[in-house]
C-alpha positions as CSV (number, residue, x, y, z in Angstrom):
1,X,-82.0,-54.9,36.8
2,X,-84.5,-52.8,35.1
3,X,-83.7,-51.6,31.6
4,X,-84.9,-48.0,30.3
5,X,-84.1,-45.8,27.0
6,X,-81.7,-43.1,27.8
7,X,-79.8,-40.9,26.7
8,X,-76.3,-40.3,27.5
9,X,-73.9,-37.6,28.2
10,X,-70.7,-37.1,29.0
11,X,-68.8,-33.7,29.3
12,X,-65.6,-33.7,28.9
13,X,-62.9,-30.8,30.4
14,X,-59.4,-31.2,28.4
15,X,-56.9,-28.2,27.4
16,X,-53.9,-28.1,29.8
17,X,-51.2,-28.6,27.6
18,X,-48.3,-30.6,27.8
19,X,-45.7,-27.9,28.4
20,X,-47.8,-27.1,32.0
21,X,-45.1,-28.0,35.2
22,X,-46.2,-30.6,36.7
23,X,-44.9,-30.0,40.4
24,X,-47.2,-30.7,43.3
25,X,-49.3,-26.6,43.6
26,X,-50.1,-26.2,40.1
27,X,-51.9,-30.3,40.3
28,X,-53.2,-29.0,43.5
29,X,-55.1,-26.1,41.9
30,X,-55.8,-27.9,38.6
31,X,-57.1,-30.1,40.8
32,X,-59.6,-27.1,42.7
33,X,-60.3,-25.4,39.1
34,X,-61.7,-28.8,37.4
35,X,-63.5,-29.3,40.1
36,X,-64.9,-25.8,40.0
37,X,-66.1,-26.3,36.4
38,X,-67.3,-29.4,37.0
39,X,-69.7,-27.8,39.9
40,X,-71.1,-25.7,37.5
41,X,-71.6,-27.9,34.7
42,X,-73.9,-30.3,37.3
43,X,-75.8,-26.8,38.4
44,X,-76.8,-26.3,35.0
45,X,-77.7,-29.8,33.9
46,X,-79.9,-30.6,36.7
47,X,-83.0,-31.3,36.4
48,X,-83.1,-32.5,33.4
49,X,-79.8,-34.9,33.6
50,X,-78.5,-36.6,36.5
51,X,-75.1,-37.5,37.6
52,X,-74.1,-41.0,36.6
53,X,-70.8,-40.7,37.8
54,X,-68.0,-38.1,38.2
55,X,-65.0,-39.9,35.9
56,X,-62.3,-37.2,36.8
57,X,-61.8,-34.5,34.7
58,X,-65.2,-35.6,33.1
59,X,-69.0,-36.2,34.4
60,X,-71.5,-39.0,32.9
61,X,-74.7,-37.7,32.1
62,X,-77.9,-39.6,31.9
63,X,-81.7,-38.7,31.1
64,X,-84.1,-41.6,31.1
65,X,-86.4,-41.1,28.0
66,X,-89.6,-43.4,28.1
67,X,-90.5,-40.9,25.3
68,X,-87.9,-40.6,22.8
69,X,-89.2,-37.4,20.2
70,X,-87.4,-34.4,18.9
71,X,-89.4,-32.2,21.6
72,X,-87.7,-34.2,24.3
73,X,-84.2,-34.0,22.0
74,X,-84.5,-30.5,21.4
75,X,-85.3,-29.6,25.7
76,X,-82.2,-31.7,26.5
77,X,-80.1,-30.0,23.7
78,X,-81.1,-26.7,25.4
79,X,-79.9,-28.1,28.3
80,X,-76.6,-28.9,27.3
81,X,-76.2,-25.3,26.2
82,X,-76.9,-23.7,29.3
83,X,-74.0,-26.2,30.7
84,X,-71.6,-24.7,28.1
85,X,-72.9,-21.1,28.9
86,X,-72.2,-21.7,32.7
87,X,-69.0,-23.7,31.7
88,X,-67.9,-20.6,29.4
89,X,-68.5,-18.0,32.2
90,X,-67.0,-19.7,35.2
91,X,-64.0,-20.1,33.0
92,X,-64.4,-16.4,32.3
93,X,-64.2,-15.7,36.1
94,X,-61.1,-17.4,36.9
95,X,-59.5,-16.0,34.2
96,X,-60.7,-12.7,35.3
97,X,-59.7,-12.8,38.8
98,X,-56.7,-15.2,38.4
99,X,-53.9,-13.9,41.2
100,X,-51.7,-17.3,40.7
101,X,-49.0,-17.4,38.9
102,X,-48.7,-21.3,38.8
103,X,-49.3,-23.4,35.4
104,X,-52.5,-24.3,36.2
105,X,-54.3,-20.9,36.7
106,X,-52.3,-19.0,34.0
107,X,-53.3,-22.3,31.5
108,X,-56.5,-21.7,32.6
109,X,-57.7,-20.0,29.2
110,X,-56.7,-22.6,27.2
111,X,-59.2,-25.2,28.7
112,X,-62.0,-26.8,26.4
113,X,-65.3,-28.5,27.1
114,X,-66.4,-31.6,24.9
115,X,-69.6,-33.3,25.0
116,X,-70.1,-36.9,23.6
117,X,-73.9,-38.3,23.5
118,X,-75.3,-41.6,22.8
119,X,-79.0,-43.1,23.3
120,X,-79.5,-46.7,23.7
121,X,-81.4,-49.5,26.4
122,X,-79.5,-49.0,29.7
123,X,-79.6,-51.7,32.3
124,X,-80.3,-49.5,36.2
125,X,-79.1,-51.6,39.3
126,X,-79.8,-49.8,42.7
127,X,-76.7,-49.9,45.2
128,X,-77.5,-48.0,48.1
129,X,-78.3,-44.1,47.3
130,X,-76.7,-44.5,43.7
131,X,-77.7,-46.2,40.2
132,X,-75.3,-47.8,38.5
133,X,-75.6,-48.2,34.8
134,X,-74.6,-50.7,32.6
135,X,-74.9,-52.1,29.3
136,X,-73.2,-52.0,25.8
137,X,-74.6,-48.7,25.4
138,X,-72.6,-47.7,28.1
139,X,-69.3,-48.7,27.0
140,X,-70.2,-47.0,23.2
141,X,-70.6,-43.5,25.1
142,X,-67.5,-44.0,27.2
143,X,-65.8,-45.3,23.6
144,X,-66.9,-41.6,21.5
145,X,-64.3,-40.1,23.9
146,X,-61.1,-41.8,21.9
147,X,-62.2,-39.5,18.4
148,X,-60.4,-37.6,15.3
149,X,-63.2,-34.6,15.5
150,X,-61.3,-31.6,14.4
151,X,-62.5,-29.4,16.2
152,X,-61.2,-27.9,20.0
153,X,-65.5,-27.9,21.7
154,X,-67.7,-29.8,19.9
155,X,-71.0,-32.6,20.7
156,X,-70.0,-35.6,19.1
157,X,-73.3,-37.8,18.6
158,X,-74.3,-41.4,17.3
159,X,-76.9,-41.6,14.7
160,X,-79.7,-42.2,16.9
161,X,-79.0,-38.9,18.7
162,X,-78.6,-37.0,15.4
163,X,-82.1,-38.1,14.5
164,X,-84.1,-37.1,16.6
165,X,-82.4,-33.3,17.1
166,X,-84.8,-30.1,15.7
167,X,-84.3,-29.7,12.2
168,X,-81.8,-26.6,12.2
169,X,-78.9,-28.9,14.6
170,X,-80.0,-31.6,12.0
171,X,-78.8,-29.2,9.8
172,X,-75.4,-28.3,11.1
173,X,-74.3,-31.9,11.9
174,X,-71.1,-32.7,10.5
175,X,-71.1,-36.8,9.5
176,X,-67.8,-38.6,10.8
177,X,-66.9,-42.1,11.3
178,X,-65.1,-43.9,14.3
179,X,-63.9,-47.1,14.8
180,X,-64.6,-47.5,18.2
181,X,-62.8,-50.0,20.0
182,X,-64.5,-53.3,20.7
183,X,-67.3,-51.6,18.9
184,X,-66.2,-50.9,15.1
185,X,-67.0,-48.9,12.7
186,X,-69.6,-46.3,13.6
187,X,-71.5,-43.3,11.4
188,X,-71.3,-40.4,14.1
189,X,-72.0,-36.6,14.0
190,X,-70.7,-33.6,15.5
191,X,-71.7,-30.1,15.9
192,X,-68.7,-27.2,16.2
193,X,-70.1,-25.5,19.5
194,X,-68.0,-22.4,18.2
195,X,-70.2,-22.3,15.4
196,X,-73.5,-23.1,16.6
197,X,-73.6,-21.2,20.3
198,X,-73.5,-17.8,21.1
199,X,-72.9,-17.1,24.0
200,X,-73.5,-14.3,26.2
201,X,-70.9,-14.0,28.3
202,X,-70.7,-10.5,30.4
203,X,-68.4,-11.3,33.1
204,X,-67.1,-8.3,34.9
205,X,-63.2,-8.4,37.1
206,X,-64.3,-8.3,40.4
207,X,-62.6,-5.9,43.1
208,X,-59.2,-6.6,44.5
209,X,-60.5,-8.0,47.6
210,X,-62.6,-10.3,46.1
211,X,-59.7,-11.6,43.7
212,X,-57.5,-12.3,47.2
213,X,-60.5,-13.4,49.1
214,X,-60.9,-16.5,45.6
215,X,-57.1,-17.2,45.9
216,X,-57.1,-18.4,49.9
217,X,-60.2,-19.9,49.3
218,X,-58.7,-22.0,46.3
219,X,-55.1,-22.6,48.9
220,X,-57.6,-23.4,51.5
221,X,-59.8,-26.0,49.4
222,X,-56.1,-27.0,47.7
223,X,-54.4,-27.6,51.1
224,X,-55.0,-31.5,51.8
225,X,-53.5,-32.5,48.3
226,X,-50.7,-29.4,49.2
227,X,-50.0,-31.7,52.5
228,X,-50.1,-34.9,50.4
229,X,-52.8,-36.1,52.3
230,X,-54.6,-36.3,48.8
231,X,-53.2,-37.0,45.7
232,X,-54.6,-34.4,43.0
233,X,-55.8,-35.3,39.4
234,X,-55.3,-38.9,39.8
235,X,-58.2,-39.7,37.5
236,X,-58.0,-37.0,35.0
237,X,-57.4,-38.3,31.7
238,X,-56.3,-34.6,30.6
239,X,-53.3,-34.2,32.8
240,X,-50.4,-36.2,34.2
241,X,-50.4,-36.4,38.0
242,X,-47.1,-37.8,38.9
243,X,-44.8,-34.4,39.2
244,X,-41.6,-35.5,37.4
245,X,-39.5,-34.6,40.8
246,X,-41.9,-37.6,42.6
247,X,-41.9,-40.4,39.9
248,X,-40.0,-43.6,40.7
249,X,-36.9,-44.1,39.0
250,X,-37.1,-46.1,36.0
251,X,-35.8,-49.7,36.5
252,X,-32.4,-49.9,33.9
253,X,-32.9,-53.5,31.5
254,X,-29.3,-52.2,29.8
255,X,-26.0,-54.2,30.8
256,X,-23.1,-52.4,32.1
């Protein structure tokens, strides 16, 4: 397997909150609305990242960087702000033209984007059309998900990420520590994407026809896990997908 430095991304989509019901149409359109955002964030990464893997509510991001220099930091960086932007004003749009009453579109506003980077020596093995990485480095970026930040968006970085960004990120890095599992403990830093992007986000309603036309298209794309012919959200780490009218009963240890 050849090995390459590269960096690695991972963005993260979290927010639904625990009060959202959990019947079978609001997973279904959870389901369509993640996977909306996540379209967009791949748009707006490509060329300069490619898809890894798509980890449910989450995609890993990787750049190979046989020149590893702030120039090439600060292009990615960019990069990953145009995937907020696009995140920001898809989010924007569905909220605009939002129809459905179910948890899952009226939650929609409450739904946050998280980044978590790391650059190490990744280990590339060819399996048909795909790569497949592995490596500790690997595992560390997958680890930075499990963190105290505390802050809602934010890019949470290892040190040798932090180094090499332009002077004025350099600048609004906030230093945390992590004991990652497996891993220990590890100097980090994050940036508050609040506080450090502005975005530009003119996104106008569109007409009532349009709104109507969205909503069948999301029942449409929504209708095989509506059947139960696919099971929605079954790898997001954000959100439960076992409705609590369809989970087993729970096996009684008490005596009677």
């Amino acid at each position: 397997m050849a090995e390459a430095q590269t960096l690695l991304l991972i963005a993260d989509i979290g927010g639904y909150t625990k009060f959202m019901n959990y019947h079978r149409f609001s997973l279904a359109h959870a389901q369509d609305t993640v996977g909306r955002l996540l379209e967009s964030l791949i748009d707006a990464a490509e060329p300069a990242f490619k898809v890894a893997k798509l980890e449910g509510d989450a995609v890993f991001f990787y750049s190979e960087l046989p020149d590893v220099s702030e120039a090439s930091l600060t292009k990615l960086a960019q990069r990953v702000r145009a995937m907020r932007s696009a995140f920001s004003k898809m989010l924007k749009t569905q909220e605009l033209d939002r129809l459905c009453t179910c948890d899952a579109c009226t939650q929609v506003g409450h739904l946050k984007l998280k980044f978590v980077s790391h650059l190490g020596e990744v280990a590339f093995q060819r399996v048909k059309r795909y790569n497949e990485l592995a490596g500790l480095d690997v595992i560390v970026v997958h680890r930075l998900l499990k963190n105290s930040v505390p802050v809602p968006e934010y890019m949470l970085m290892t040190e040798p990420v932090a180094d090499h960004l332009a002077v004025e990120l350099r600048a609004q890095a906030v230093p945390h520590e992590e004991d990652l599992e497996g891993v220990g403990n590890t100097k980090l830093h994050y940036l508050d994407l609040e506080a450090v992007a502005t975005l530009d986000l003119e996104v106008l309603r569109a007409p009532a026809w349009k709104r109507v036309f969205a909503l069948m298209s999301k029942n449409a794309r929504s209708l095989p896990y509506l059947l139960g012919l696919k099971k929605p959200c079954v790898d997001f780490a954000h959100v439960d997908p076992t409705p609590p009218g369809l989970a087993p009963p729970a096996q009684s240890t008490g005596s009677h």
